[in-house]
N, C-alpha and C positions, 0 to 999 in steps of 0.2 A: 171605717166602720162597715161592717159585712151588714143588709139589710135581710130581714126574716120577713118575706113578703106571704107566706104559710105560718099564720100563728100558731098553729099544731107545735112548728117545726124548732128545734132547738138545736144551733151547732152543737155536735160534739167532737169535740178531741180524745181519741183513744191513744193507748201507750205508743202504738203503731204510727200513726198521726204527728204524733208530739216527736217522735224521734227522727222522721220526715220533715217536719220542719225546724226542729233544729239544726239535722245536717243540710238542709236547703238553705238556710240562713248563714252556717260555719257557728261553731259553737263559742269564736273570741266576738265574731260580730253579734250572734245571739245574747254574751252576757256584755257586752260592753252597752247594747241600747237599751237592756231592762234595766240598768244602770242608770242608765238617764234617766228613765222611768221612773225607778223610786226616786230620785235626787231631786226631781219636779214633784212628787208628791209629798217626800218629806219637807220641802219649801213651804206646801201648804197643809202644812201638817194640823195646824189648829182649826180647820174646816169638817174634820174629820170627826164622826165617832171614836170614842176609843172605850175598850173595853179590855181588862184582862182575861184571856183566853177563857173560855168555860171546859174545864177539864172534868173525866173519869176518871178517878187515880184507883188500879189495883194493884193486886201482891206483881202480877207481871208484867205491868206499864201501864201507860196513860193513852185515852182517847178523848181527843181536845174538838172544839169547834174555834174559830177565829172568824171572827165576824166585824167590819167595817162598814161604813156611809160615808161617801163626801156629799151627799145629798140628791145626785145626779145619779151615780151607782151607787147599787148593793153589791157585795163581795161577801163571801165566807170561805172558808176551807175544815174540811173535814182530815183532820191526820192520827196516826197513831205513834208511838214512839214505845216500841218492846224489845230492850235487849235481848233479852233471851232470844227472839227470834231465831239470830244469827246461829246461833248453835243447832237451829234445827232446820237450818238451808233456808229460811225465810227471810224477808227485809225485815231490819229493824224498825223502817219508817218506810208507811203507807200514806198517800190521800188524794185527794181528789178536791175541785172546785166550782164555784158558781160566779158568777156574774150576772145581774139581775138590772132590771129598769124600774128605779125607783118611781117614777111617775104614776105606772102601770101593776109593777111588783111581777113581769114579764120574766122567768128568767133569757137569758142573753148570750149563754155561755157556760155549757159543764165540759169541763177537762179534766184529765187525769191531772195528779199533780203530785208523783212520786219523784219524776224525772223533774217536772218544773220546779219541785221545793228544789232539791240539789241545785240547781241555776240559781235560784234567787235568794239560797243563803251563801254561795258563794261572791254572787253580784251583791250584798250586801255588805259583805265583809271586806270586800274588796273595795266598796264607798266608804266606808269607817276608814280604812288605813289611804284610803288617797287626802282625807283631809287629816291624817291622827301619826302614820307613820313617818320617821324620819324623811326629806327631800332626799331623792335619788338610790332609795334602798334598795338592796340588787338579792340579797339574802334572805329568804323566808327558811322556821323549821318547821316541820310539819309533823305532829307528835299523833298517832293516831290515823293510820292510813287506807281506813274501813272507803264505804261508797263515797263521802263526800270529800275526799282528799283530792281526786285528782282535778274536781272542779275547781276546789278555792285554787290549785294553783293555776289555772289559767285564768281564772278570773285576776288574782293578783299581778298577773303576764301582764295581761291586756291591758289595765287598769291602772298598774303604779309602775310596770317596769322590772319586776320580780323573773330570773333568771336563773338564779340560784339555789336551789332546792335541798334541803337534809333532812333525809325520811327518819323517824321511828316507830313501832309497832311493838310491843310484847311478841307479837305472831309476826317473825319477821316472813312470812310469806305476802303478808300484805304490803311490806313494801316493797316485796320484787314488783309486783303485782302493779302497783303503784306505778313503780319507775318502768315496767314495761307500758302500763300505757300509753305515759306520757313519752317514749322515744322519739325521736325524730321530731319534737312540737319547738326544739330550742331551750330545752333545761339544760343547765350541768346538775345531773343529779347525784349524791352522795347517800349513799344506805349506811344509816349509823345504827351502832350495837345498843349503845344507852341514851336516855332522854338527854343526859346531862354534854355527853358529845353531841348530838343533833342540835342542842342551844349554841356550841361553841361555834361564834363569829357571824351568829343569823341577828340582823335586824329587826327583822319581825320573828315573832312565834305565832304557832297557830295549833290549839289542842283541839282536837276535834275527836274525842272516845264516846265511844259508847255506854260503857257499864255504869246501871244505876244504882250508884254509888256516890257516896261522899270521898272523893280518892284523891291524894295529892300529885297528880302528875306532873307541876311544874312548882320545886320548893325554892325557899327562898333566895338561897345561894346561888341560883340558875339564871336568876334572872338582874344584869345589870343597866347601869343609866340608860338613856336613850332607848331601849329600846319598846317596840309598839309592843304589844300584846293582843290576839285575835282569838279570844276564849269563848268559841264555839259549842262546845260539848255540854257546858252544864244547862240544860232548858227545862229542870222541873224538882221538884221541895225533894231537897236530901240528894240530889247529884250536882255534885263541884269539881271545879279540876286543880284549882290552886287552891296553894298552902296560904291562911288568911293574911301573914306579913307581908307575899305580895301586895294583896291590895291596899293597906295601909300604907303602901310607897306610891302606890299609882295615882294619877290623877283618870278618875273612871267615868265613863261614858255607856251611858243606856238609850234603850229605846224606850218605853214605856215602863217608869218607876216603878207603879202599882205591882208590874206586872213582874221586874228584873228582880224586887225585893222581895220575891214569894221562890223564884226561881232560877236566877241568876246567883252568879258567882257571890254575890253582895249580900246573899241570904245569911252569908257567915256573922254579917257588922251589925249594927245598931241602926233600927230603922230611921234612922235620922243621919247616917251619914251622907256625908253630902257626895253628889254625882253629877255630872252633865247629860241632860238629853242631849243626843246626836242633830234632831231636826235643829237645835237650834245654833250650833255651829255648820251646818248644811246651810242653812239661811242666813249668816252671819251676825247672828243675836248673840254669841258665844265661841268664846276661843277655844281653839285646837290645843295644838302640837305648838307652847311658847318657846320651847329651847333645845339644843341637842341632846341636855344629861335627862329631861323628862320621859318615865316611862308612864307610857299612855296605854290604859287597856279597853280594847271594847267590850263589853260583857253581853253578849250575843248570847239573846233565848227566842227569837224572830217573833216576831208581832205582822198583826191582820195588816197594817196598810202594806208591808211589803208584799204582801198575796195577791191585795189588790192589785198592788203595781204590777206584778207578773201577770194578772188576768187581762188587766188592760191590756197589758203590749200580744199576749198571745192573740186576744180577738182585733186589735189592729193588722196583726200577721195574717189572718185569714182570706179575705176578700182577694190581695193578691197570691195566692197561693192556693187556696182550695181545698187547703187540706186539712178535710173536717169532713163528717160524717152528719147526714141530717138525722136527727131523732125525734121521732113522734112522740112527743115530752108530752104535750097541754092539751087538754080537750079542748074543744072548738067546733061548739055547736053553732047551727045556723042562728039559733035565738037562745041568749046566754041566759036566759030561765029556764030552760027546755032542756037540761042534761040528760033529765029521762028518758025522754023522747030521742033523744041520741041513740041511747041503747037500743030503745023500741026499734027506729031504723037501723039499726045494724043488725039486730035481728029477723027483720024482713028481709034485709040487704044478703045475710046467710043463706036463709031459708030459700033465697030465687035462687 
């Protein structure tokens, strides 16, 4: 824990920062121990506030807040999620973070968090399919090869063992793009022409598109026994990626129902169908992955406790490393009634 001996003072992590210590860190050892991070938070998952995301929905995307307590900390995150971006050189997804001291209501911790969400939705996805995907799967496909592609696959690297890679894109520039990043990291990688070849002979699948849209990018014929499913892309009312007879085959797994039934894949079914939370085969309250012909999907629309788990491990990062930037965040009068008189002195303070 980094200690704020200047209550003024508030670490920050800038993009610059964040990218410094991730390549200080290596970015398998980076997602492999936020990884642990969540997997001990979703343990104690019932400790936690929960709440479904508070979102803005307009005609060109959504600006959410994601807000968490285990009691001890506050967390929130501030993100946007605007397709259209992309076509006008912009990110799709922006945000940023706090961590706060509930004791106090101190915050503790603002970081960027464009770079940290990519880590901690790919360290997410890649804790779903270490307890959901077949033992010893070596083939992932990866449909959709925009910014978060090349993280789920190292995260799935580091994590279950994943080696094998089969790119697709509509824009096949993104998956040269793709597979030039990841050179030399120990993929065999394959650039496929159609979704329908990129499924052939992968164990896991992984859609992770952009457009919000209702679109079917994995139909039902695509998808046979055994295999995981890692369905990233749909995070909000009226964008999906599977055709609904998938999921009438799968046996499906959420983070937060409230929250997957409004904006997950699952928005297609009857609020009543039935699903697994993830914490609770995380914690062994609930079974996984029972047989080889079961196809297992996780239906990924990222929820506040995994924000939190990345803020924790990034302000545990800091004290040995240092890299953070001090910010004059809080006022910090001599006499916490006297704020005015703050100003008063800093006007004489000008004025000499």
């Amino acid at each position: 824990m980094i200690m704020q001996p200047k209550l003024n003072i508030v670490p920050f992590v800038s993009v610059d920062r964040m990218m410094k210590l991730v390549l200080a860190i290596g970015v398998e050892r980076f997602l492999t121990e936020l990884a642990g991070y969540i997997e001990d938070d979703f343990r104690r998952w019932e400790l936690f506030d929960k709440t479904p995301r508070v979102a803005s929905h307009s005609h060109d995307g959504v600006i959410e807040l994601m807000p968490t307590s285990d009691g001890k900390l506050y967390g929130f995150k501030y993100v946007n999620g605007h397709p259209k971006n992309m076509r006008e050189g912009l990110q799709t997804v922006t945000a940023f973070g706090v961590l706060a001291d509930v004791g106090n209501g101190y915050p503790m911790l603002l970081t960027e968090m464009t770079i940290l969400t990519a880590l901690r939705t790919a360290a997410m996805s890649a804790v779903a399919a270490k307890h959901l995907a077949p033992k010893g799967a070596r083939t992932m496909a990866i449909i959709g090869n925009g910014a978060q592609s090349e993280f789920q696959a190292i995260a799935f690297k580091a994590l279950t063992g994943v080696d094998r890679l089969r790119l697709y894109d509509i824009d096949s520039s993104a998956s040269r793009k793709c597979a030039k990043n990841l050179a030399g990291m120990g993929f065999d990688i394959t650039i496929c022409a159609t979704g329908q070849e990129a499924v052939e002979g992968a164990e896991i699948i992984t859609t992770v598109t952009a457009d919000k849209l209702s679109a079917t990018i994995l139909t039902d014929n695509m998808v046979g026994p055994g295999v995981h499913i890692n369905a990233v892309g749909g995070d909000c009312p009226g964008k999906t990626e599977l055709h609904r007879d998938i999921l009438l085959r799968s046996d499906i797994f959420v983070e937060f129902p409230p929250q997957t039934r409004i904006e997950g894949e699952i928005q297609q079914l009857a609020a009543d169908h039935p699903v697994i939370e993830l914490w609770q085969v995380i914690a062994g309250k609930a079974e996984g992955r029972r047989n080889g012909r079961q196809i297992t999907l996780f239906d990924s629309v990222g929820f506040a406790i995994e924000d939190f788990s990345a803020l924790r491990y990034v302000r545990d990062q800091l004290q040995a490393t240092g890299l953070y930037e001090e910010l004059d965040l809080l006022a910090d009068p001599d006499e916490p009634r006297d704020l005015f008189g703050m100003l008063l002195r800093a006007k004489a303070a000008a004025a000499a």
